[in-house]
KOLLUMGU-187683 format. One line per field, with one value per residue: x, y, z of N, C-alpha, C in turn; chain; residue in three letters; residue number from 1. Coordinates in pm, 1 decimal, padded with zeros to 6 digits. Example, Ala and Ser with C-alpha at 12.3 -4.5 7.8 and 13.67 -1.06 7.14 Angstrom:
// KOLLUMGU-187683
n_x	(01319.0  01285.0)
n_y	(-00569.0  -00225.0)
n_z	(00780.0  00708.0)
ca_x	(01230.0  01367.0)
ca_y	(-00450.0  -00106.0)
ca_z	(00780.0  00714.0)
c_x	(01320.0  01290.0)
c_y	(-00330.0  00003.0)
c_z	(00780.0  00787.0)
chain	(A  A)
resn	(ALA  SER)
resi	(1  2)
END
This chain:
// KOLLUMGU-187683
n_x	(12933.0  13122.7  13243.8  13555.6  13882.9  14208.6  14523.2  14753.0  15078.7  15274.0  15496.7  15762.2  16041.8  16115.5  16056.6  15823.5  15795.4  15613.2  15380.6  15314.0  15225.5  15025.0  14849.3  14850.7  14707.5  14437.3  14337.4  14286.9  14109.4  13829.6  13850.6  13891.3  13746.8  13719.1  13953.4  14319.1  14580.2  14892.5  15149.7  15416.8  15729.3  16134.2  16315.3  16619.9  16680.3  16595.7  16761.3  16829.2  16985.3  17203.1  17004.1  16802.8  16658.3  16374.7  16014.2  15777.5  15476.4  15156.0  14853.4  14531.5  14201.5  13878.4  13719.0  13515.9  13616.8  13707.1  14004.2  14207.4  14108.7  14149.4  14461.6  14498.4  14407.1  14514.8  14791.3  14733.5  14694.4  14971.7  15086.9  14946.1  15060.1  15263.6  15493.8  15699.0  15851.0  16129.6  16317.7  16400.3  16313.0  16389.4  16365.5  16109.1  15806.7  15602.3  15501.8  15244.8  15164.5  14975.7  14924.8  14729.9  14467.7  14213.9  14187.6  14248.7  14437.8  14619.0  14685.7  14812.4  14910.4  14942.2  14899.1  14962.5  14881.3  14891.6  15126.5  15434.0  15687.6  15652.1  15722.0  15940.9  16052.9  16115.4  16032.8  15740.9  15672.7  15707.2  15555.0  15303.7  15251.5  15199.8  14942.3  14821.5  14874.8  14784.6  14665.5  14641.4  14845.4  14775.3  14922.9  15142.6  14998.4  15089.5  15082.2  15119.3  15252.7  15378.1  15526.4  15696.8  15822.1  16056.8  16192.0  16585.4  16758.5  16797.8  17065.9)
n_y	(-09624.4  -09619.5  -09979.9  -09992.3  -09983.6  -10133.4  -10164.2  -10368.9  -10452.6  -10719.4  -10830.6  -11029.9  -11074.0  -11237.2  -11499.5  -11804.4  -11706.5  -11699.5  -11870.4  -11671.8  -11471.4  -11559.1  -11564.0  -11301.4  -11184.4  -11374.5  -11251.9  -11007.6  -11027.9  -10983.1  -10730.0  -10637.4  -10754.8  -11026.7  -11063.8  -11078.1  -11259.8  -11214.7  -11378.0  -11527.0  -11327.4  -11375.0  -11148.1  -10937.4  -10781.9  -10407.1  -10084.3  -10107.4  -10201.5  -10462.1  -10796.2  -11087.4  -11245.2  -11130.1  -11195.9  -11156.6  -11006.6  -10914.7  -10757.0  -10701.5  -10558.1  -10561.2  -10237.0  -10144.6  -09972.5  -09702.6  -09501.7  -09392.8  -09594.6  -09826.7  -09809.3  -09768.0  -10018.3  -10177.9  -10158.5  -10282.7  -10533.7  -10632.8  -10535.3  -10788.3  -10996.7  -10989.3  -10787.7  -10585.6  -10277.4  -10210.3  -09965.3  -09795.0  -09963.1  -10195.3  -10556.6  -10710.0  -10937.2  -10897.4  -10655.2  -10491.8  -10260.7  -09989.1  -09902.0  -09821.1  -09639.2  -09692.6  -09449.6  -09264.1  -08930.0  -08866.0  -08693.7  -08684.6  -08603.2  -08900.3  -09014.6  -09122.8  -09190.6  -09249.4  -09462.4  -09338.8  -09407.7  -09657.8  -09688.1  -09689.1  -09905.9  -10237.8  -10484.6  -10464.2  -10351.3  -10572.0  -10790.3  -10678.6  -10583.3  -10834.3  -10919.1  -10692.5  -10533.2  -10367.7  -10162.2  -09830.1  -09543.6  -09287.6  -09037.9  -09054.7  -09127.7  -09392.3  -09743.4  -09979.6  -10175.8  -10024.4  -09862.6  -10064.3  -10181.1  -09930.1  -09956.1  -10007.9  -10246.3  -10554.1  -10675.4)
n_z	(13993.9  13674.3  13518.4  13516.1  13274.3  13394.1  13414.6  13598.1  13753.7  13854.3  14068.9  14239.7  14457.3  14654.0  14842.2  14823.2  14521.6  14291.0  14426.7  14617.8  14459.6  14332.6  14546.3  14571.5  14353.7  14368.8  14598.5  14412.8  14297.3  14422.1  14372.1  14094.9  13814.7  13479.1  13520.5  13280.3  13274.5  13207.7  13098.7  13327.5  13372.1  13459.5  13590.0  13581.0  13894.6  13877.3  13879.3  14185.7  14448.3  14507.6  14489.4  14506.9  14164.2  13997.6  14016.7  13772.7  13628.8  13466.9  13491.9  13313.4  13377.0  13479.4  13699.2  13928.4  14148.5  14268.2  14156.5  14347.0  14598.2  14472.3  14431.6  14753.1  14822.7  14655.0  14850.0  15085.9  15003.5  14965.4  15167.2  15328.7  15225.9  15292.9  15232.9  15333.4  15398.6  15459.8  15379.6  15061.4  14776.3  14875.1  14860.7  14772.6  14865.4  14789.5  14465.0  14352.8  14138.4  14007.5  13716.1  13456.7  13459.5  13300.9  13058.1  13224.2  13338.3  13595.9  13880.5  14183.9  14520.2  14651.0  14443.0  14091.8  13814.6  13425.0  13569.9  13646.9  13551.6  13401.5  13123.3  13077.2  13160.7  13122.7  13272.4  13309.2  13103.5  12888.0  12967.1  12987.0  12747.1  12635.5  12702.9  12600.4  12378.9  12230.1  12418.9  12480.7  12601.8  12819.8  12796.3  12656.0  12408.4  12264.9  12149.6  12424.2  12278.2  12139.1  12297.8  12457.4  12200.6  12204.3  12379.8  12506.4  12341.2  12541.4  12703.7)
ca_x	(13047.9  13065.9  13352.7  13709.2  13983.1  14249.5  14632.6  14864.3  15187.5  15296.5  15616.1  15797.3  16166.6  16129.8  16005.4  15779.5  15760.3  15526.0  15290.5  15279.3  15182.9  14860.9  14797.0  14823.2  14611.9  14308.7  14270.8  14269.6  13973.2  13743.6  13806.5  13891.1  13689.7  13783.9  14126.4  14339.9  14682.1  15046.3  15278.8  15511.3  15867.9  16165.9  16365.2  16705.4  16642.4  16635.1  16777.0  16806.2  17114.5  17224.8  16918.8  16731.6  16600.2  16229.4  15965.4  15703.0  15341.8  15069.9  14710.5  14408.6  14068.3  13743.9  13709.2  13440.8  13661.5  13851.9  14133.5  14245.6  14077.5  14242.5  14533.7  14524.1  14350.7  14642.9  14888.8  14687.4  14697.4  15093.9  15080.3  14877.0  15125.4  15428.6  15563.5  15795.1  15918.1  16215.9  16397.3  16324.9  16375.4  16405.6  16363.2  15968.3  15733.8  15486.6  15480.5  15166.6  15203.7  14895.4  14951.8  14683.6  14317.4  14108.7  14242.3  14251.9  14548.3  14551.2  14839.4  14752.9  15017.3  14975.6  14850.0  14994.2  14836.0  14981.3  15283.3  15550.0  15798.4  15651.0  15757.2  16083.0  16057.0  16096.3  15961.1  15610.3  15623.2  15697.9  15465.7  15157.2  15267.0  15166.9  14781.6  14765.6  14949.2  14736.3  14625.2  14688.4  14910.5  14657.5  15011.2  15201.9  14965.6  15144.3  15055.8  15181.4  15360.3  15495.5  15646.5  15774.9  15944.2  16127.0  16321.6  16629.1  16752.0  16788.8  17170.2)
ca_y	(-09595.1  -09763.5  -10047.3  -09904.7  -10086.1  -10139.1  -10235.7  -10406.2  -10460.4  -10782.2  -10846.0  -11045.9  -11127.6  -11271.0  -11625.5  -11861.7  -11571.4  -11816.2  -11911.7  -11508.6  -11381.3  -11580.8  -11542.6  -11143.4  -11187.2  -11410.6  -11146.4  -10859.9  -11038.5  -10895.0  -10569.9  -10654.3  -10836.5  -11031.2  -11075.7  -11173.9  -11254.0  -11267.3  -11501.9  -11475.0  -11354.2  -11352.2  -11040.6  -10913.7  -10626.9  -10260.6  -09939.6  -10147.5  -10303.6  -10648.6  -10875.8  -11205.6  -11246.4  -11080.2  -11287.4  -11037.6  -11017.1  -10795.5  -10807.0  -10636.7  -10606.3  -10419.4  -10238.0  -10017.4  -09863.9  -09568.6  -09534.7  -09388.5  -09689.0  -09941.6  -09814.9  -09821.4  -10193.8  -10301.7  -10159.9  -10348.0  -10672.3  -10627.0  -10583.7  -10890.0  -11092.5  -10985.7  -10687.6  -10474.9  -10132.1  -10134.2  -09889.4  -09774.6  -10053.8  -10285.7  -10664.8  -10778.8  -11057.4  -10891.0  -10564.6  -10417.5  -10089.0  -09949.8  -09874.6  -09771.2  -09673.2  -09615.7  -09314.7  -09099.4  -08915.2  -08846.4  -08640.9  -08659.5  -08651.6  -09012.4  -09126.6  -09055.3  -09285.5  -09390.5  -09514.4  -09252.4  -09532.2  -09791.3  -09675.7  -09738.1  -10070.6  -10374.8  -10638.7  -10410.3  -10357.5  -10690.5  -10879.1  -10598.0  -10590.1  -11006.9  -10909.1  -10552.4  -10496.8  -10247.5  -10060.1  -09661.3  -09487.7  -09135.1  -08954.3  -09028.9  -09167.0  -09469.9  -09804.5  -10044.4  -10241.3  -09931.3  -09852.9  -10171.5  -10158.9  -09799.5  -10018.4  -10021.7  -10444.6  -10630.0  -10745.6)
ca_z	(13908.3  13569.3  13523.1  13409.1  13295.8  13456.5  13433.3  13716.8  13725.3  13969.6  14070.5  14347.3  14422.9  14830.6  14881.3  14651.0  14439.3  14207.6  14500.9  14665.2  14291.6  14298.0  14658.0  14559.9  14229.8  14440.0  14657.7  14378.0  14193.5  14483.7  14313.3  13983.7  13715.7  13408.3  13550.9  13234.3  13351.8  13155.0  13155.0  13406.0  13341.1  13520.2  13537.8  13655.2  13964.0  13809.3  13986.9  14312.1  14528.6  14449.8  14500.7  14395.6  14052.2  14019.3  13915.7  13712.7  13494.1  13476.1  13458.2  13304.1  13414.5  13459.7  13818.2  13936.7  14230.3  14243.9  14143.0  14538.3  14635.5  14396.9  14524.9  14882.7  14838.8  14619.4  14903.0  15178.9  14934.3  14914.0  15340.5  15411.0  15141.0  15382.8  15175.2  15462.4  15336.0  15566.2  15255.1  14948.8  14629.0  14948.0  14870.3  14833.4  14892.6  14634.4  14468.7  14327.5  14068.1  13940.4  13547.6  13388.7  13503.4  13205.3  12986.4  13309.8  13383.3  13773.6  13934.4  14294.6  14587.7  14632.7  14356.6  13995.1  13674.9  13428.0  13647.3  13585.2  13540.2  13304.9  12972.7  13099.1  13231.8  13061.6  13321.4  13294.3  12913.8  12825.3  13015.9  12964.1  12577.5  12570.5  12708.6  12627.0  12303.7  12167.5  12476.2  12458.4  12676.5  12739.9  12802.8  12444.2  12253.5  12163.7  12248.0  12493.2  12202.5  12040.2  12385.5  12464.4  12070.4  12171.9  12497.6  12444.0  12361.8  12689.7  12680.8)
c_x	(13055.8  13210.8  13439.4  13823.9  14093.7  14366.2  14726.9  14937.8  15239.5  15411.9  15640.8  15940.5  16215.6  16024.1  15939.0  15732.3  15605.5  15346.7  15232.3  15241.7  15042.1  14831.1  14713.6  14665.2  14425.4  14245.8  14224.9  14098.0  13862.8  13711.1  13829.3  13844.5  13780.8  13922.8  14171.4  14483.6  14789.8  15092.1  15389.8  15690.8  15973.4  16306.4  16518.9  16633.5  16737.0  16669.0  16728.4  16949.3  17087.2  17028.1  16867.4  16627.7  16441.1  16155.6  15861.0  15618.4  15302.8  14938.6  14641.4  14302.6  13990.3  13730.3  13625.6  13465.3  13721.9  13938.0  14232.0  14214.0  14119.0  14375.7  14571.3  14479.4  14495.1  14783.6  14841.9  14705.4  14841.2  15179.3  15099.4  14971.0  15277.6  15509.0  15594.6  15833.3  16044.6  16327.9  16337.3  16419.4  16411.9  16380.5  16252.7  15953.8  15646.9  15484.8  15343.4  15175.7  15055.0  14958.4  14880.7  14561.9  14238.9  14206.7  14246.8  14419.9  14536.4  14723.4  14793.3  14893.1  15046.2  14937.6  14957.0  14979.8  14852.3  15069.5  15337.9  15675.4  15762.0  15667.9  15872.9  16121.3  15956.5  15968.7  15800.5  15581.9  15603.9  15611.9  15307.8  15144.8  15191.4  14987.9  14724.6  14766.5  14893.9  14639.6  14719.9  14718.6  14846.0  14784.2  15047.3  15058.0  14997.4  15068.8  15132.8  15288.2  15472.7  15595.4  15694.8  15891.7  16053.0  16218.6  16431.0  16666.2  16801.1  17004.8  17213.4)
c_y	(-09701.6  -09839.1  -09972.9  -10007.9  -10066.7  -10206.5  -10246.2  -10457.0  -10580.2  -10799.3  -10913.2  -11102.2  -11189.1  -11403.0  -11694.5  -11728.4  -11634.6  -11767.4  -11736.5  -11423.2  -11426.4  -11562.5  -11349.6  -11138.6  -11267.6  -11310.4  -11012.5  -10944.9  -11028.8  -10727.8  -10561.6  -10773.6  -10887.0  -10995.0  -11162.8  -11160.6  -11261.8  -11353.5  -11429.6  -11446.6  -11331.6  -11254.9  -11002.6  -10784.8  -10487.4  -10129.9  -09972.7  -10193.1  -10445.8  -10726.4  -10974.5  -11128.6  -11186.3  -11186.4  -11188.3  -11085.5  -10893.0  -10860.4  -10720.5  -10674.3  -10485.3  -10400.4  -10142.1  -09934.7  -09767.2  -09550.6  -09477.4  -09536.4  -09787.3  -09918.3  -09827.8  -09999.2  -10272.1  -10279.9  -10260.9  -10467.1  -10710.9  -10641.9  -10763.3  -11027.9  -11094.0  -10910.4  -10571.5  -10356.5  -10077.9  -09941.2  -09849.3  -09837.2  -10154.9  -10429.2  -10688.9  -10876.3  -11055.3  -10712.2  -10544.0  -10271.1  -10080.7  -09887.6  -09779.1  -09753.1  -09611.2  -09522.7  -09215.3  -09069.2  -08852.7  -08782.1  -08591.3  -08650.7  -08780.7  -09112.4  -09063.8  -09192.5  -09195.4  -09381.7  -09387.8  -09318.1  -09618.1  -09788.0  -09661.3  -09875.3  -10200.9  -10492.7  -10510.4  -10441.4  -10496.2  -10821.9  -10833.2  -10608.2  -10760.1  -11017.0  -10813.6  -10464.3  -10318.7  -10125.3  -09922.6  -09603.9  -09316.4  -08997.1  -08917.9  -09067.4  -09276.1  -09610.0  -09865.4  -10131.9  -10148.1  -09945.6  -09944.0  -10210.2  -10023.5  -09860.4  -10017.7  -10221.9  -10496.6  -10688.9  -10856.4)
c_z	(13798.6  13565.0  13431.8  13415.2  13337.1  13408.5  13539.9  13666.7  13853.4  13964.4  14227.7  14348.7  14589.4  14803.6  14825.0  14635.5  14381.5  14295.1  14601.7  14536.7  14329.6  14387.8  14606.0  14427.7  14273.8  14516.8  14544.5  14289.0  14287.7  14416.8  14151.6  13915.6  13627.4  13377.9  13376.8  13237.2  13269.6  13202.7  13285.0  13360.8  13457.8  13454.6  13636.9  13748.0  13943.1  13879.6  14122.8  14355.8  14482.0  14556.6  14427.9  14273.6  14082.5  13937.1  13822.5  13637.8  13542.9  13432.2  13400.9  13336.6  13428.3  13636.8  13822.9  14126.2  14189.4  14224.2  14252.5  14598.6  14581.9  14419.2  14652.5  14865.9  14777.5  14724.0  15055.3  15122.7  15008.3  15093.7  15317.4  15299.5  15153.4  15344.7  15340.2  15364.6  15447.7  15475.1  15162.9  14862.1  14746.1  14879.0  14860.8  14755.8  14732.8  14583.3  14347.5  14276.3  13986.9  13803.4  13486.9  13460.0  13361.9  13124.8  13068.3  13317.0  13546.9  13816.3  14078.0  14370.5  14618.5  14530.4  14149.1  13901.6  13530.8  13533.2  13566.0  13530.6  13461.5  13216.2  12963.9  13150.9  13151.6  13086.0  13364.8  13201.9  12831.6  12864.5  12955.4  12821.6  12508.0  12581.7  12633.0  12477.3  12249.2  12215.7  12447.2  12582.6  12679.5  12744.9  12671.2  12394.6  12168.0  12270.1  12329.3  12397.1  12138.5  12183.0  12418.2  12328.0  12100.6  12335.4  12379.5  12455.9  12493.9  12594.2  12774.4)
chain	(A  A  A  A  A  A  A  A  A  A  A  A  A  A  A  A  A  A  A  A  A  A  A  A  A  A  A  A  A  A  A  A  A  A  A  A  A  A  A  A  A  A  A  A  A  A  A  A  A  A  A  A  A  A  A  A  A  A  A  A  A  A  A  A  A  A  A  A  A  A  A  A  A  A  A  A  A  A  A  A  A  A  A  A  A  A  A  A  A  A  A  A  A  A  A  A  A  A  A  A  A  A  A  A  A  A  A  A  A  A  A  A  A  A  A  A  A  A  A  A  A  A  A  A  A  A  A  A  A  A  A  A  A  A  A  A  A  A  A  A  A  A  A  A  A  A  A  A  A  A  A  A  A  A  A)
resn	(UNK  UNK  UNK  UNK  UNK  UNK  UNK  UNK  UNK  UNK  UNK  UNK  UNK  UNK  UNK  UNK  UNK  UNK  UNK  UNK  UNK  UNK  UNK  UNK  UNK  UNK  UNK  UNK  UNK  UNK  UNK  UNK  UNK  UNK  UNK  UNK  UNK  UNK  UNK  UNK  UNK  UNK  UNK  UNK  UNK  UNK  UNK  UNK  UNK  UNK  UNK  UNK  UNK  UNK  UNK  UNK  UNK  UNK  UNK  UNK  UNK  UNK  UNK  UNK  UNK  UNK  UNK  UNK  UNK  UNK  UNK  UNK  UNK  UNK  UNK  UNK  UNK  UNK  UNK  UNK  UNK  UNK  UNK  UNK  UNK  UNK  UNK  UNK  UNK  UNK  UNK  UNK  UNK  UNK  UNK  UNK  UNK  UNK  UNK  UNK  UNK  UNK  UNK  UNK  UNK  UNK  UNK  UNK  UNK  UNK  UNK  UNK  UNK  UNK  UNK  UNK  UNK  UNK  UNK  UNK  UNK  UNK  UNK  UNK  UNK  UNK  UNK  UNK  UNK  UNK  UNK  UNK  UNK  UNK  UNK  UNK  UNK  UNK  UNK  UNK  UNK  UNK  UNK  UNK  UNK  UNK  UNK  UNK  UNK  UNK  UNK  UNK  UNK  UNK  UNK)
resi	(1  2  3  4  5  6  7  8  9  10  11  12  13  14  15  16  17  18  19  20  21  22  23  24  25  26  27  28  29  30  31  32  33  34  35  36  37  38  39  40  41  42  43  44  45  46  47  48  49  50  51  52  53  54  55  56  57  58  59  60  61  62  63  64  65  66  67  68  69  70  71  72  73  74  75  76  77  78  79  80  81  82  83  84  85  86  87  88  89  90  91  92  93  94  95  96  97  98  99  100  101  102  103  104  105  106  107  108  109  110  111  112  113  114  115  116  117  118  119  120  121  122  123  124  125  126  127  128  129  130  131  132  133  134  135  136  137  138  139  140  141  142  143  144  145  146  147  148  149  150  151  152  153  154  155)
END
């Protein structure tokens, strides 16, 4: 399979957030190449119950798995880095969102690329927008900076 690129979405708002980001990100460079990482920001938590601050980036890189298989691996990462699912929008250690794979669009039952959610979300756009600016979204058509310009302003 030839290398495809690849956008993640990291996020954690449970324990050194900091120190469980790179734990998560060491392990993903087994499957992903030319990791190049955002800054980290920190974000209020979105369409969730009261909870701690999120910490958040994103990465790109070149992967020559699957994109089934780059998902289950990044939900096994997100395991073995102490992520519980007692709920849904529960509290985690580390979360892991596949973004982008290449220009595919994929509408599987468990899988669905782009994210259905990231052209609504800030602590994605604004982190992916600092590596990514002028990647292409294969849905719109626009890029990652346009959509990050069509948020509305953070108050």
């Amino acid at each position: 399979m030839p290398s495809i690129p690849v956008a993640v979405a990291i996020g954690s708002n449970l324990g050194n957030r900091e120190k469980i980001m790179h734990e998560g990100l060491s392990r993903l460079e087994a499957i992903i190449s030319n990791i190049q990482l955002s800054p980290f920001i920190e974000t209020v938590p979105s369409g969730v119950a009261r909870q701690p601050l999120f910490l958040n980036a994103a990465l790109t890189g070149m992967t020559e798995v699957a994109a089934p298989v780059l998902l289950e691996t990044l939900l096994k990462i997100e395991e073995a880095c102490g992520r519980e699912r007692p709920y849904s929008g529960a509290p985690r250690t580390l979360d892991l969102d596949l973004i982008l794979y290449g220009q595919l669009i994929i509408n599987e039952p468990k899988l669905t690329v782009p994210h259905p959610r990231f052209r609504k979300r800030f602590f994605v756009l604004e982190p992916l927008a600092e590596i990514a600016p002028d990647w292409v979204d294969p849905v719109t058509g626009l890029t990652i900076n346009e959509l990050r310009l069509k948020l509305p302003p953070l108050s």
